[in-house]
ZAZATOR-840212 format. One line per field, with one value per residue (C-alpha): z, y, x. Coordinates in steps of 0.25 Angstrom, whole numbers, always signed. Layout:
residues N
z: [Z	...] .
y: [Y	...] .
x: [X	...] .
end
This chain:
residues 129
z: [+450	+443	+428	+423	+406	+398	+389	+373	+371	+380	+392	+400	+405	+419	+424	+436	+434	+444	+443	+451	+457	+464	+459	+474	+478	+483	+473	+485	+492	+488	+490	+477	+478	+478	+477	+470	+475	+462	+468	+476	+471	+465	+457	+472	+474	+461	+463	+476	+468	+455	+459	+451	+437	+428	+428	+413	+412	+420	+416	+425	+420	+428	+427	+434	+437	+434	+419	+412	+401	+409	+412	+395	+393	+403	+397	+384	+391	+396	+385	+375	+385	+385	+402	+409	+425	+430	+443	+449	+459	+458	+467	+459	+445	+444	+446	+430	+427	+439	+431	+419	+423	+429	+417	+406	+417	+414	+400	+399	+408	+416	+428	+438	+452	+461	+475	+482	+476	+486	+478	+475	+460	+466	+471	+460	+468	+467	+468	+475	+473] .
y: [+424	+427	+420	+415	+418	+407	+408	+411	+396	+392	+384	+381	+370	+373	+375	+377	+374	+381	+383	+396	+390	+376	+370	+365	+380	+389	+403	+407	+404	+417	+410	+401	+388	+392	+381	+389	+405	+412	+426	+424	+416	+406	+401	+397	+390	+383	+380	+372	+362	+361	+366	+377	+381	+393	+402	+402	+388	+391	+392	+393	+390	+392	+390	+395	+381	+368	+363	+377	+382	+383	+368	+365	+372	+364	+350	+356	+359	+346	+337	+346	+344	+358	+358	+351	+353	+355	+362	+360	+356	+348	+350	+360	+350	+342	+325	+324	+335	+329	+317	+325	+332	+321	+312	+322	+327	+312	+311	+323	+320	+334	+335	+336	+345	+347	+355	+341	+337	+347	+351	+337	+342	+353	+345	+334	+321	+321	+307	+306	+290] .
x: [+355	+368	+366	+381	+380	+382	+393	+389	+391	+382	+383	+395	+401	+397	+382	+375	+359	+351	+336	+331	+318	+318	+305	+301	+304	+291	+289	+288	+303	+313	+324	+325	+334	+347	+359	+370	+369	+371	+373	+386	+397	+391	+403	+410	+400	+398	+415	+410	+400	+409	+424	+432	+425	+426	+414	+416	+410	+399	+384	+372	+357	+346	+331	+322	+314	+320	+320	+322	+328	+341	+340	+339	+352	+358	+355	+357	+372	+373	+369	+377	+390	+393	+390	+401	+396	+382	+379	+365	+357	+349	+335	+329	+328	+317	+319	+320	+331	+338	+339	+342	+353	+359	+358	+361	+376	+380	+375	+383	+394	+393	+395	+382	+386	+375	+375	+375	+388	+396	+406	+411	+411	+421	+434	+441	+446	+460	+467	+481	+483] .
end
């Protein structure tokens, strides 16, 4: 899996969380979960969850089991204020960073996109009254 480097100030304003190993997965299984396919354009399909973004602003931690290091920078970016937009899903986190995340992205005011949304992140509503 393709790492994007974090800037030398640290985390951008754009982060994609992934954790490598779902926790309800077999050692055995090969095929790990896999929600955003890092190997092939990745960035199309991040433009379908949060619309047009500059790949400059992007950051993408990954742990390899829930609650990781990766997972500390990211609460640290977010109470700080310095992450802006949050791209996760959410199956692989335990019930309590779950809960976590979703009450430190509105402590924060960040803004919380899951695969489940289907790109409703993606298209502004435009009003023609």
């Amino acid at each position: 899996m393709d790492q994007i480097p974090m800037s030398g100030n640290g985390i951008e304003p754009i982060v994609v969380y992934m954790v490598k190993r779902h926790p309800l997965e077999s050692i055995y299984d090969m095929t790990p979960f896999r929600w955003l396919h890092m190997d092939n354009g990745f960035q199309k399909e991040l433009r379908g969850y949060i619309g047009l973004f500059d790949p400059n602003q992007l950051s993408i931690l990954v742990d390899e089991c829930p609650a990781g290091p990766a997972w500390s920078q990211l609460m640290d970016g977010l109470l700080s204020g310095r992450i802006q937009t949050i791209i996760t899903h959410l199956a692989p986190l335990t019930s309590g960073q779950r809960q976590q995340l979703i009450g430190v992205c509105a402590y924060s005011g960040a803004k919380l996109v899951t695969p489940g949304d289907g790109g409703r992140n993606s298209i502004p509503v435009l009003s023609h009254t």
